[in-house]
Every structure is written in C-alpha cells, then in structure tokens.
N, CA, C and O of each residue as an XYZ file, in Angstrom:
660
protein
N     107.973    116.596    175.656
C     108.414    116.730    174.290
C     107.832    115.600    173.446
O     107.811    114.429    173.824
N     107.552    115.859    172.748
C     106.209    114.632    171.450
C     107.860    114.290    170.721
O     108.835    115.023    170.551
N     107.643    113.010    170.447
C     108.306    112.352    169.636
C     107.767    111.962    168.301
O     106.654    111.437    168.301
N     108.396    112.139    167.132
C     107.600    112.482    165.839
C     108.181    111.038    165.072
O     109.215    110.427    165.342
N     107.358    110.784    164.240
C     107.203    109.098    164.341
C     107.687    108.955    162.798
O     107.258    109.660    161.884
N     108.660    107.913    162.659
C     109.401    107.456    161.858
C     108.610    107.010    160.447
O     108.309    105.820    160.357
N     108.310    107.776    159.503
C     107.666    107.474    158.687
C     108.715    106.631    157.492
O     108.390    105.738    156.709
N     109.392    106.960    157.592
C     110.480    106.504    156.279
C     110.889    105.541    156.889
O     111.009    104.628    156.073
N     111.241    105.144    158.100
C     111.129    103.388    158.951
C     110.231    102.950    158.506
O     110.399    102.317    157.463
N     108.936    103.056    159.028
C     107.612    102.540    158.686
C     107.878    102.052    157.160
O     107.863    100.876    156.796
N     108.102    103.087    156.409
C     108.031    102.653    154.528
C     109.177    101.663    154.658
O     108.654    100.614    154.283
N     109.855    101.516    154.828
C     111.054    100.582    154.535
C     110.988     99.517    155.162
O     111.647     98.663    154.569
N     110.284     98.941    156.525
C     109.441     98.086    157.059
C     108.492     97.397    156.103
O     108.641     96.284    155.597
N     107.406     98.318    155.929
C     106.320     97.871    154.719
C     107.000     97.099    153.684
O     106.726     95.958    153.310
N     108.164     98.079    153.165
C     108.215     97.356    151.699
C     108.976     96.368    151.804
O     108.710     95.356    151.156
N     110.219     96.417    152.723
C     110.240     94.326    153.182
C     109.431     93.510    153.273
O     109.722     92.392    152.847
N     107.998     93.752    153.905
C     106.966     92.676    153.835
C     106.635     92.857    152.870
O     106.851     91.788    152.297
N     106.032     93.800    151.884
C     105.451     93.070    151.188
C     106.378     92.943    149.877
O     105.789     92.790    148.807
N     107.703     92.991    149.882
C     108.449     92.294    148.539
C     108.701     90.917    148.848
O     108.795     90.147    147.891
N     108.855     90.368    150.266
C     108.632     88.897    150.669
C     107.086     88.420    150.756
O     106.839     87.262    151.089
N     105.894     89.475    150.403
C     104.769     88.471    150.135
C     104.592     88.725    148.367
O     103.434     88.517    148.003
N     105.333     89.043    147.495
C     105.254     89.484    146.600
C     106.058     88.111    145.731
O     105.660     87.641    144.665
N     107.162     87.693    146.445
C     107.912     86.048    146.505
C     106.991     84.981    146.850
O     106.948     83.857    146.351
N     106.204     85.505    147.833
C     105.514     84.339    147.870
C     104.132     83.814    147.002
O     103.686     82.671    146.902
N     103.618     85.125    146.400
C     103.034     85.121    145.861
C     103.437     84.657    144.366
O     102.477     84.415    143.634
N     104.507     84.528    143.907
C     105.416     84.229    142.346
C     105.256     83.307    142.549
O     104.408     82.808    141.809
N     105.980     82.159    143.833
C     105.665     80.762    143.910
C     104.612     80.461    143.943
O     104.466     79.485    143.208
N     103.439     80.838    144.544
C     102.193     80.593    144.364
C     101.421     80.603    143.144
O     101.010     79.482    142.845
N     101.068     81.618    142.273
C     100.609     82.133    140.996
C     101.507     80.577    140.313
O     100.877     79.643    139.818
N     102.853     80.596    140.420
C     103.332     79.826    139.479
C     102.893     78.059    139.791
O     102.628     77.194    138.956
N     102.946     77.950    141.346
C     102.422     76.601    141.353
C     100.613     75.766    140.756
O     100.174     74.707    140.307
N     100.091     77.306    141.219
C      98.721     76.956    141.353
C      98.001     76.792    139.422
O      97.555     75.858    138.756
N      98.302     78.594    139.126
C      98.506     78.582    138.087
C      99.287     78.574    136.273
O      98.922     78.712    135.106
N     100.185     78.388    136.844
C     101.572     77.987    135.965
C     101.785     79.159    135.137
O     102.172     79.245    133.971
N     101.408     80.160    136.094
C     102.177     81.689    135.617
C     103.413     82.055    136.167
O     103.707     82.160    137.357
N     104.162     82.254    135.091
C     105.455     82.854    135.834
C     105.505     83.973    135.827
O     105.650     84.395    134.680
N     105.446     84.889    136.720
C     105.493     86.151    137.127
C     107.093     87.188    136.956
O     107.919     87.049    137.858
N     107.322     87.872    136.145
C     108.892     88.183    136.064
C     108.857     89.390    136.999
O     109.020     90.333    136.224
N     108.755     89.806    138.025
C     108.724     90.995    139.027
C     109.989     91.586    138.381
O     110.934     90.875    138.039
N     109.957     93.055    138.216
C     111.208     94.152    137.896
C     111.106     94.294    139.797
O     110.164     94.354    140.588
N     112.943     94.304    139.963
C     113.584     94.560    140.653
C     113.688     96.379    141.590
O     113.327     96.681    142.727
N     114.366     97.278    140.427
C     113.875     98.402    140.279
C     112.899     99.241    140.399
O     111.753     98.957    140.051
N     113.251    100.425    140.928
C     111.894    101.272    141.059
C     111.773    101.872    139.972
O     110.610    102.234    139.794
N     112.751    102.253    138.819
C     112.733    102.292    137.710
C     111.515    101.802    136.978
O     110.530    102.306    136.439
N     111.930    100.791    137.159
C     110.707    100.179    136.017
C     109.706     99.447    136.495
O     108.930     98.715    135.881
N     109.765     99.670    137.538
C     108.613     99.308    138.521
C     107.587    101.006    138.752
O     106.439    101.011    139.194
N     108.070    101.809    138.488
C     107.198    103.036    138.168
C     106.800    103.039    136.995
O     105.623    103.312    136.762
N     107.877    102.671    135.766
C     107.127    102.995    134.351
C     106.091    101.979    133.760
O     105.045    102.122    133.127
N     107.018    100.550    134.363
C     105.195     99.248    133.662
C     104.863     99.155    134.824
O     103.764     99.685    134.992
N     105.390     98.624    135.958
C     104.504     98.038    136.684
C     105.147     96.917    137.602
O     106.182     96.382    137.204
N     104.597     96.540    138.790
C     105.583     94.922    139.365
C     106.003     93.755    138.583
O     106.876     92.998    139.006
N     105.198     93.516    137.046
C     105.844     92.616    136.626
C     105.271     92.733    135.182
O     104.265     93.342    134.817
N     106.279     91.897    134.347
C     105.323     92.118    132.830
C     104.148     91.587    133.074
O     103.237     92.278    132.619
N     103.637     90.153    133.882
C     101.901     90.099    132.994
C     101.225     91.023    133.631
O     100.058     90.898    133.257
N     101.342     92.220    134.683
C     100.271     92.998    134.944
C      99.689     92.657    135.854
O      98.572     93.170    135.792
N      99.865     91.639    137.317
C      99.741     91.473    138.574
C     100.097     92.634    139.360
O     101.148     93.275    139.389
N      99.183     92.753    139.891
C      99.327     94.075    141.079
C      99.510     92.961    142.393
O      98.725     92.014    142.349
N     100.444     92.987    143.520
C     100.849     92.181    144.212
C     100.502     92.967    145.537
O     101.296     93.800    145.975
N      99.212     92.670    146.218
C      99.323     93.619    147.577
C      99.097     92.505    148.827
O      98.306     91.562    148.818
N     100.010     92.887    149.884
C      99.351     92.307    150.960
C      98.729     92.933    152.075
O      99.229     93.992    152.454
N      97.672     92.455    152.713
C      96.717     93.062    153.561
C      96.419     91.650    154.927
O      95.784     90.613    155.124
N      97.500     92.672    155.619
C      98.439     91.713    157.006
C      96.799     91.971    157.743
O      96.808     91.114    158.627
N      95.663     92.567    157.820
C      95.293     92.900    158.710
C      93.187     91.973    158.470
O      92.116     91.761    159.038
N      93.998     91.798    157.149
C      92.524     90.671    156.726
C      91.791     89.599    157.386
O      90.597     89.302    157.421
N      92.736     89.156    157.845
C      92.288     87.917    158.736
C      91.656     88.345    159.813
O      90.564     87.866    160.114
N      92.265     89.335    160.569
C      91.631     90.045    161.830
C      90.128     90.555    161.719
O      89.262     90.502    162.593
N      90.012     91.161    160.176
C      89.375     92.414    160.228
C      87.955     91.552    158.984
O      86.816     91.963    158.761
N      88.429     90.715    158.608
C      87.280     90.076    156.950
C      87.079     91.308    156.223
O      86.036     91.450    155.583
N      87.897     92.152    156.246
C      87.597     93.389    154.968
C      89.266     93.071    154.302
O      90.341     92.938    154.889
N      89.007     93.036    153.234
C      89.694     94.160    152.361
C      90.564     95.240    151.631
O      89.967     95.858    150.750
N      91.639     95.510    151.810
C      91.798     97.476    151.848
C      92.137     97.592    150.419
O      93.132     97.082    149.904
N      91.228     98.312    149.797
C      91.509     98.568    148.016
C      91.864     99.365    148.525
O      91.203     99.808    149.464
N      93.172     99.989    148.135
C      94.085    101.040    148.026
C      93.288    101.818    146.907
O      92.978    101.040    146.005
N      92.845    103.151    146.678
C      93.074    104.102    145.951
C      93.867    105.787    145.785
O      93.724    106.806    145.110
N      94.624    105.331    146.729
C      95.834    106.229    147.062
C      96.697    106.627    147.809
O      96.487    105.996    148.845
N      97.600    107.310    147.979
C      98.655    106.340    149.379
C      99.733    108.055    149.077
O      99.875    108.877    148.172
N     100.188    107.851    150.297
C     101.472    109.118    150.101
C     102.346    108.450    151.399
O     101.952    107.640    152.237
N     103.290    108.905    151.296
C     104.930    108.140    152.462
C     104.549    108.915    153.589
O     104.724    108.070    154.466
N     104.133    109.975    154.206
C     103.995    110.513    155.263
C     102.677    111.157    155.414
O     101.961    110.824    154.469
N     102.013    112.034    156.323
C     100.594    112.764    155.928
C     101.299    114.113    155.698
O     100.638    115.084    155.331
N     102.652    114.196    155.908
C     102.981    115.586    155.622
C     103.144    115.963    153.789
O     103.562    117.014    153.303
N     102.689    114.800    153.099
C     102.798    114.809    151.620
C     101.656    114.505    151.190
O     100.861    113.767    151.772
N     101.448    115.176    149.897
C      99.903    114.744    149.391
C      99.837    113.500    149.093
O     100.588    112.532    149.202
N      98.450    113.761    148.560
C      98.139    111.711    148.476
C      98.540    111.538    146.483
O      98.098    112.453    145.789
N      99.039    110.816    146.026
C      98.955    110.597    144.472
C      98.133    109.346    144.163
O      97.946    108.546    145.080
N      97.567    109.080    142.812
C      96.937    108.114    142.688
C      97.532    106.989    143.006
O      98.763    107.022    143.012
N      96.813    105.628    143.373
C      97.788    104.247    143.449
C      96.895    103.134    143.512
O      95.701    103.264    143.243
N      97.453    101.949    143.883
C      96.358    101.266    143.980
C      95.495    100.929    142.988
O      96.117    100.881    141.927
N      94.478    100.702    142.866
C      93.644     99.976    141.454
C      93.433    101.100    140.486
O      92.967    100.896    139.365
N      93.907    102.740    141.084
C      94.243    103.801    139.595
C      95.828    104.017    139.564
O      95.979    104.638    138.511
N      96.889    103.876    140.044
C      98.044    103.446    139.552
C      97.962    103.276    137.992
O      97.248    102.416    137.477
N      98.642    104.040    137.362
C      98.719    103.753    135.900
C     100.047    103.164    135.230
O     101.083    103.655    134.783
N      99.579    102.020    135.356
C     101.074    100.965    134.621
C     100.361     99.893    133.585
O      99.415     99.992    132.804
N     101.203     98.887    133.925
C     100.467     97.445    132.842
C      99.613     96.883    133.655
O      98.987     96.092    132.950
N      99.112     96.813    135.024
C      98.822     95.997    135.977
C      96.953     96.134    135.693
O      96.221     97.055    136.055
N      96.595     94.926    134.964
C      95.202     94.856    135.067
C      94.525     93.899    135.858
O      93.328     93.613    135.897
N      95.725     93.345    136.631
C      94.951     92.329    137.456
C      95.438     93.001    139.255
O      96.457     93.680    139.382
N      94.526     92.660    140.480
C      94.877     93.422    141.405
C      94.500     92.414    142.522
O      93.358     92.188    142.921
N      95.758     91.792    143.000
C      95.689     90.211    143.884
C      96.276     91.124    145.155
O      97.184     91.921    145.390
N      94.988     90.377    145.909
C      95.382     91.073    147.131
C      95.020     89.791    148.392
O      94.007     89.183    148.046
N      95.457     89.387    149.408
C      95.379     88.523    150.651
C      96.489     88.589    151.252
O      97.307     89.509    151.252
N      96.524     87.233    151.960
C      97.509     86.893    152.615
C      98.920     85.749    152.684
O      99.774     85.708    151.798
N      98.927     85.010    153.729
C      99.735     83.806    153.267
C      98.653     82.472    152.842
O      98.984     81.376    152.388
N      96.958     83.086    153.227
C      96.089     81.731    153.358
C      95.314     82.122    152.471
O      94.397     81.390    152.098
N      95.484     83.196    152.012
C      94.399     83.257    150.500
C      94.523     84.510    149.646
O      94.509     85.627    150.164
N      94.637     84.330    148.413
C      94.670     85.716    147.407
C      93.896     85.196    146.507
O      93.803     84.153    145.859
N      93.039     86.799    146.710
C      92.010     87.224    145.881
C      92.767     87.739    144.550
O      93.923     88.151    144.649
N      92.047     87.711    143.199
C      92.727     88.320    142.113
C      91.640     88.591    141.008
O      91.164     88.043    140.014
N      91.489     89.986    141.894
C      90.408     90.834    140.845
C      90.800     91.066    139.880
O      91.931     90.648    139.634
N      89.917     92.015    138.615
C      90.210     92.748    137.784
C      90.248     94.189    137.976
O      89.232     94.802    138.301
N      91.560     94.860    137.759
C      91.556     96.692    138.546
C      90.294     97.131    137.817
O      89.600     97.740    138.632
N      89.823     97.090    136.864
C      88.405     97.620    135.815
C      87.026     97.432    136.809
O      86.140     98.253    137.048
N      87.161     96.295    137.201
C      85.821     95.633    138.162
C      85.728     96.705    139.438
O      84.700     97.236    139.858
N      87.181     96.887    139.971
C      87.086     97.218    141.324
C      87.211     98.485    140.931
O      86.677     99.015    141.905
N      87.586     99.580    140.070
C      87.345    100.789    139.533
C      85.772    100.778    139.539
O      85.369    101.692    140.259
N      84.833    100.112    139.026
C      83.769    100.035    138.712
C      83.087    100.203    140.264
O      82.327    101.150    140.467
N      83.382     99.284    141.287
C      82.495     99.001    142.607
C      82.888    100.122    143.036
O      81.913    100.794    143.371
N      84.180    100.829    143.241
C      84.682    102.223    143.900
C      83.549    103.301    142.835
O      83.130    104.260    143.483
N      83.213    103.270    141.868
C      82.506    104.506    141.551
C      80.686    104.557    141.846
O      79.820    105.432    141.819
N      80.733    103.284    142.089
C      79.100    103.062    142.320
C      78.658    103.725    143.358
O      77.451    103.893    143.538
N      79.933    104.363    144.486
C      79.210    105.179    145.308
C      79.024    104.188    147.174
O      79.036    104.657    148.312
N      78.927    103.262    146.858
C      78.162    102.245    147.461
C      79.721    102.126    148.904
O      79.516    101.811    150.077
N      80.687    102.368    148.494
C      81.721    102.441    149.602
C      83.054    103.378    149.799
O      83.923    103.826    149.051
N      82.801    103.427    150.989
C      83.130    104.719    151.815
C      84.695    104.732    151.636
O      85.473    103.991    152.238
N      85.064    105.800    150.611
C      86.925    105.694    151.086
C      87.339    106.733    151.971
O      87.076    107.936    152.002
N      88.193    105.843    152.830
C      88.896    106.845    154.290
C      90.252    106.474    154.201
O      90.703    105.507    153.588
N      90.818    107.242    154.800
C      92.180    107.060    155.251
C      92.499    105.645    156.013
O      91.657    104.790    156.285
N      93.649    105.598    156.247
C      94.037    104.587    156.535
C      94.891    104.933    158.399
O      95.631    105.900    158.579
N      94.596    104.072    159.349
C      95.143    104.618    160.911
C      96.078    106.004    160.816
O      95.908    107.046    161.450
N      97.283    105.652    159.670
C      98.170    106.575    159.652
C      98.602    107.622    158.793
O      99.650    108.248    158.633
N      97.062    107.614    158.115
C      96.628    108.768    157.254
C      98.121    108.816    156.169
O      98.937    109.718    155.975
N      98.014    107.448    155.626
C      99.251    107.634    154.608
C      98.601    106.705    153.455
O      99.311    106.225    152.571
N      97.230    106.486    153.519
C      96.690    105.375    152.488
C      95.207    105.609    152.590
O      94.622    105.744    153.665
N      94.632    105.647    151.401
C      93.041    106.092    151.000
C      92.682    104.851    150.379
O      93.159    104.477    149.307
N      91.601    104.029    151.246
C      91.212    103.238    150.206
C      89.452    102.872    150.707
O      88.623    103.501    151.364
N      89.448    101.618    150.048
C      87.638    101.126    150.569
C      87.928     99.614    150.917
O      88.732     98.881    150.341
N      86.909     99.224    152.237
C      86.720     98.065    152.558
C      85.951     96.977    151.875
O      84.762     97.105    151.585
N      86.881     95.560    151.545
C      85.710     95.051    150.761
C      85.474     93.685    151.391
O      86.482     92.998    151.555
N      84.445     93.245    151.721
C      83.927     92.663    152.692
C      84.850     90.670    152.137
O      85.308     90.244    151.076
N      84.746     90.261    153.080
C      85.134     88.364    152.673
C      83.660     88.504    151.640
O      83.812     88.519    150.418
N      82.887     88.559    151.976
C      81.747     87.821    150.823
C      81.491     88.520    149.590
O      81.020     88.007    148.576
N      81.926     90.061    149.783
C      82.120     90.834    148.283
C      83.511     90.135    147.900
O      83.588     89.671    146.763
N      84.551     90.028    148.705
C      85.225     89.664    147.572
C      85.439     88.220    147.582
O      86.516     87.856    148.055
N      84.541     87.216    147.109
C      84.034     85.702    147.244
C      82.987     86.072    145.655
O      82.966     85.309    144.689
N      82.251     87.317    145.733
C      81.446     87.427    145.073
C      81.984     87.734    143.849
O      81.984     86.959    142.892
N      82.601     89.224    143.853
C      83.788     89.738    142.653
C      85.045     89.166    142.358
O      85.553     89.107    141.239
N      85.471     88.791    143.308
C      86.877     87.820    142.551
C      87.129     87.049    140.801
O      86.470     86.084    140.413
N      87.888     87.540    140.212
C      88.009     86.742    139.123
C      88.423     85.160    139.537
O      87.843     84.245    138.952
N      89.248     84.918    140.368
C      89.756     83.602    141.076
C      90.601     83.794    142.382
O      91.431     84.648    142.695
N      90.154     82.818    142.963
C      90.784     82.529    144.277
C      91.551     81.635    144.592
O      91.294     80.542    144.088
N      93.024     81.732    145.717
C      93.864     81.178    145.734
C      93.786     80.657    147.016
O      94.049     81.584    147.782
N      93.496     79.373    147.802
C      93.714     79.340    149.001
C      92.375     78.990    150.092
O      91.381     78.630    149.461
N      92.233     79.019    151.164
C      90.689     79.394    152.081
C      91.453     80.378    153.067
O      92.600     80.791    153.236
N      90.229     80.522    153.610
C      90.510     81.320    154.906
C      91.224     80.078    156.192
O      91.724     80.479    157.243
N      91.150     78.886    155.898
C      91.390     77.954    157.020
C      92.773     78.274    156.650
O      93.512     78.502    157.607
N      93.500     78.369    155.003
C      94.878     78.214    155.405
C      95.484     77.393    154.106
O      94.884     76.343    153.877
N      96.231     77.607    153.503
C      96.837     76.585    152.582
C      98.380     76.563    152.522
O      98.973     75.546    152.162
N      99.129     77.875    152.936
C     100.325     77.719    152.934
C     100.583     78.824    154.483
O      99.797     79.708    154.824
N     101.690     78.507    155.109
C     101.876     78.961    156.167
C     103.246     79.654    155.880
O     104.203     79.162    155.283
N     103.124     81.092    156.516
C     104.412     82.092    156.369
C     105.434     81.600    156.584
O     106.329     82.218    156.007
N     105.766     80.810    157.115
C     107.294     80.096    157.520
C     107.297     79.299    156.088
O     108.499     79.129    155.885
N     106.690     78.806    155.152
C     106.700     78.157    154.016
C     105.938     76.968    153.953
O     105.690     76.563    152.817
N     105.505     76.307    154.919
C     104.761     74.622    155.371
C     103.622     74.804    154.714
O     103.082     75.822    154.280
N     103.205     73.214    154.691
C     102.098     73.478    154.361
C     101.326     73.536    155.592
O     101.800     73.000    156.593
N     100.188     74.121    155.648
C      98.894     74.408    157.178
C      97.852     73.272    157.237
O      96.981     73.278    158.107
C-alpha cells in the first residue's frame, strides 16, 4: 500500500522556516542597512501588498550552500495535484526588490532585472524535486554579477542559532 505524502505538513513546515528567516532577515536589512522592514502578519495583506510595505520579497534557499545555485521561484502551487499560479519574481504585489540566501548571505536583486534574465531564454525553468515550485538556477557568480547588493560571504557572517560565525 503507497503512502501518500503530506503536502499540507510539508507547507506548514516551509512556512515556519521561512517566517523565522524572514526575522532574521528584518534584523539584518535593519542592522546592515538601517531599513526597517514592517512585515504584515496576515495572509490578508500579505496577498494584497505584499511581505512588507518597502517591497522586500523575503526568500530562503536552505539548499544554496550545498548546491552554489540559486532557485528564482517563478511559480509554485501547495501540492502537484493543483495548478501552478504565478509567484516568485511575477507575484504581483509592492515587492520590487527580491532577497534571497541564507543565514551567511542575502542576495537582493531587483524582481525587473531577474524578470529580464528569466526572458532572455538563456535559463532553463523546471520544477522543483516535489513538483510544487517552477523556477531557474542562478549560479554564485551570476548572482555576484546581478545583485543590486550583498549581505554577508559565503564563509559566514551570522550563524542560525544567532552568533556571530
């Protein structure tokens, strides 16, 4: 008998991590660059503007360090038994900026830029292991190259437990 795999676990998993890298990222943005980030609470209004008024898109990509790519999200659905809707750098809210790393470094493109590299053709969007996320890989040195600014190195600047590394 196949055992059919907890997708709505999985989502509710996900979105604990990343609303605690989404905290960590507020302290960060605010230390580094003395932005204060007001994150809406709500899915409410986290569907109609966006994660926060200035327009930070807050993603984390647990699998960067392993992998030196990337994952631009351009679309995502909760199970594969549901279609895919737009998301990710076409998500339509306030969010024109699209910061994506880890605890040791965030990248913080412009969604316009990375709209731009996704239409050039030049990279391949696939699914994601669990066919619940469409996006494109973008290499450590593309995004070194495209980054509007960078937060951090790859050696490490703040460590998930909170320390410094």
């Amino acid at each position: 008998m196949e055992t059919k795999f907890d997708y709505d676990k999985l989502f509710e998993e996900q979105l604990e991590l990343g609303q605690e890298f989404q905290d960590h990222c507020m302290e960060i943005i605010w230390e580094r660059l003395n932005i204060l980030l007001g994150n809406y609470s709500s899915k409410k209004y986290q569907y109609k503007h966006g994660e926060n008024m200035q327009g930070f898109e807050l993603k984390y990509d647990r699998s960067f360090e392993e992998t030196g790519n990337l994952w631009i999200e351009v679309s995502k659905r909760k199970s594969p038994y549901e279609p895919y809707y737009t998301a990710g750098i076409y998500h339509q809210d306030n969010a024109w900026l699209y910061c994506i790393g880890n605890y040791k470094i965030l990248f913080i493109f412009s969604k316009k830029l990375l709209r731009q590299l996704h239409k050039t053709g030049k990279y391949l969007v696939r699914p994601n292991k669990l066919d619940t996320s469409k996006g494109f890989l973008l290499s450590t040195e593309e995004a070194d190259k495209y980054c509007a600014h960078k937060i951090g190195t790859l050696e490490g600047f703040v460590s998930h437990i909170g320390g410094n590394a």
